[in-house]
C-alpha positions in Angstrom: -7.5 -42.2 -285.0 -6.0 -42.1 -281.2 -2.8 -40.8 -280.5 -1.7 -40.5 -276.8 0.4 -37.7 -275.5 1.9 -36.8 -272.2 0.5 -33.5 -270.4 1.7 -31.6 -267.4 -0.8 -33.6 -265.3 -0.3 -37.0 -266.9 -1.8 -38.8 -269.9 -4.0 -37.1 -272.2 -5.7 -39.4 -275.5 -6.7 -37.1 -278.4 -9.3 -39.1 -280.7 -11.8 -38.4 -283.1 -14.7 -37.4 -282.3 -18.1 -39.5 -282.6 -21.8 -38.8 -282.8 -22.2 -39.9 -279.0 -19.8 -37.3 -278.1 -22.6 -34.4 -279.0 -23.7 -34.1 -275.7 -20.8 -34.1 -273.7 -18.9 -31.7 -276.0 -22.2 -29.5 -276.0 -21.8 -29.3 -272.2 -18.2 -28.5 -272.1 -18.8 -25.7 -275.3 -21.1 -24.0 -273.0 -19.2 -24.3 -269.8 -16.4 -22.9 -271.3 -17.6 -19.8 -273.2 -20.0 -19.1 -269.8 -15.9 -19.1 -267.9 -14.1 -17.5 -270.0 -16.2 -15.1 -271.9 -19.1 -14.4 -269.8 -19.9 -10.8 -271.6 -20.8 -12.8 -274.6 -24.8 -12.6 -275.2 -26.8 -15.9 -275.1 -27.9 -16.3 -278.8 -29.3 -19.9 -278.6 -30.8 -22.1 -276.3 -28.7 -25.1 -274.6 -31.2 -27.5 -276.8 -30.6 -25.6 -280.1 -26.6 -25.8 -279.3 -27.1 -29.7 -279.2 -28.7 -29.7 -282.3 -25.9 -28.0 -283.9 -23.5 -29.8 -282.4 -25.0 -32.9 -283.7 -25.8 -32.1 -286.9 -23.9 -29.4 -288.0 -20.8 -29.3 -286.0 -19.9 -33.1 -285.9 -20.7 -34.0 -289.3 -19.5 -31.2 -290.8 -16.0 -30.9 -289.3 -12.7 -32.6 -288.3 -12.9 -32.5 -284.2 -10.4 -34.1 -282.3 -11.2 -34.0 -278.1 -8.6 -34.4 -275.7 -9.5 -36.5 -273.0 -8.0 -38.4 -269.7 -6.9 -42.2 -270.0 -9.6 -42.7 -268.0 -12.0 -41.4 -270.7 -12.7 -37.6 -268.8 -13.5 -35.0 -271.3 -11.1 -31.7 -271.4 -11.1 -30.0 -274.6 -12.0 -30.3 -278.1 -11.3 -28.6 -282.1 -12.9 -28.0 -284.4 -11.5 -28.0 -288.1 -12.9 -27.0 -291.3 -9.9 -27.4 -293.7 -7.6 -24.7 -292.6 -10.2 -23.2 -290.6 -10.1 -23.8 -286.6 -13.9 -23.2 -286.2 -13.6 -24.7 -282.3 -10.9 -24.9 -279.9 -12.5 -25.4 -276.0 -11.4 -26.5 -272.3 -13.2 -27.3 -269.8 -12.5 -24.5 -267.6 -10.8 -26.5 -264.9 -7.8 -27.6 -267.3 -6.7 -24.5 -268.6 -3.5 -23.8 -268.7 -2.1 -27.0 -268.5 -0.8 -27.7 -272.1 -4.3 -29.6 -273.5 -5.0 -26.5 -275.9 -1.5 -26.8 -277.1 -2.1 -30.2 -277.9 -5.2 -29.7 -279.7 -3.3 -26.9 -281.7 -0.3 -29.3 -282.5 -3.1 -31.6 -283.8 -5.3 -28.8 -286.0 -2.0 -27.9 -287.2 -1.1 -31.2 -288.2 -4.1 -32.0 -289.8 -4.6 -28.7 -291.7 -1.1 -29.1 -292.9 0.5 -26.1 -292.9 -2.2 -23.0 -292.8 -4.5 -22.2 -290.6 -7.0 -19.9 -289.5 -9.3 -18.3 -286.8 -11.4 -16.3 -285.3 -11.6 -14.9 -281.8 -13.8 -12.3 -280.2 -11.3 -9.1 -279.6 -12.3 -9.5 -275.8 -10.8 -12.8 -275.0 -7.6 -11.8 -274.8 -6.7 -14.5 -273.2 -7.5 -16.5 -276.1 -5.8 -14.1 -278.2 -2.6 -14.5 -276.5 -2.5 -17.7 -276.3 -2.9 -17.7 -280.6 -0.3 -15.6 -280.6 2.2 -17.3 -278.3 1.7 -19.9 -280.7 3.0 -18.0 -284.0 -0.6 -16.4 -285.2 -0.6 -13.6 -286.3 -3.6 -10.6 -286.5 -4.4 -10.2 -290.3 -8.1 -8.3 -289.6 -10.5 -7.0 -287.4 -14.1 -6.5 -287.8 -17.1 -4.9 -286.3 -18.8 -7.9 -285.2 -21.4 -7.6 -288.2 -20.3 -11.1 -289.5 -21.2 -13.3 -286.2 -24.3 -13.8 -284.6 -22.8 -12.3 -281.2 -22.6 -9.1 -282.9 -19.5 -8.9 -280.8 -16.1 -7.5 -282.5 -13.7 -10.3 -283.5 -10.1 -10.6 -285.2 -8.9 -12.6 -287.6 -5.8 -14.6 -287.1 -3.4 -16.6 -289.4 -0.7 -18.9 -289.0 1.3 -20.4 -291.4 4.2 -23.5 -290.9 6.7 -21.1 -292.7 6.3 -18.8 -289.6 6.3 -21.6 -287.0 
């Protein structure tokens, strides 16, 4: 499935991810967590992350990447149902509308729930969820990830939108 939209900087192509795309998304998953959380432990090696990525994450998920006309990576999701396991940007096209796109799409796809997590120091990510009609439903200690790092819970619904 493709589906092309108009960004602030020009065309942007969401599609569906394939098995060739492990690497590349692997890349920018670690790029972007190194940017914008960098307090975050290391918990994997870069070669362990691939293997997830290629076995556990494409597989097992919906993910959509968001991508120039001319084929350059930007972002990707990740969807599990009405959970959004993954939503990451290359840390050079923040704030440009791509993670709004990828949102409108999770949305879309999910069809009228969804759900998150995010660490309870990105707030940059926790604005962003919350600019977009999420709303904090529970925090916790950290015990349930392998960062050990306190997260929230967030939940949006279309009846909220």
């Amino acid at each position: 499935m493709s589906r092309d939209d108009s960004g602030p900087d020009g065309r942007v192509l969401l599609r569906e991810a394939t098995a060739a795309d492990a690497g590349p998304l692997t890349r920018l998953f670690l790029d972007s967590r190194a940017a914008s959380m960098p307090y975050l432990p290391k918990v994997h090696s870069d070669e362990d992350t691939l293997a997830w990525m290629t076995h556990v994450v494409l597989p097992g998920t919906t993910v959509r990447i968001a991508e120039t006309g001319a084929g350059e990576l930007l972002g990707f999701a990740s969807l599990d149902g009405t959970e959004l396991e993954h939503l990451y940007l290359r840390p050079d096209a923040r704030r440009r509308g791509i993670g709004s796109l990828l949102l409108a799409e999770a949305r879309r796809l999910a069809a009228g729930e969804l759900t998150l997590y995010v660490f309870q120091r990105n707030t940059d990510a926790r604005a962003f969820y919350e600019r977009h009609g999420f709303t904090a439903v529970e925090f916790d200690d950290g015990s349930r990830n392998e960062e050990r790092m306190p997260d929230v819970r967030y939940r949006w619904t279309a009846d909220r939108a």
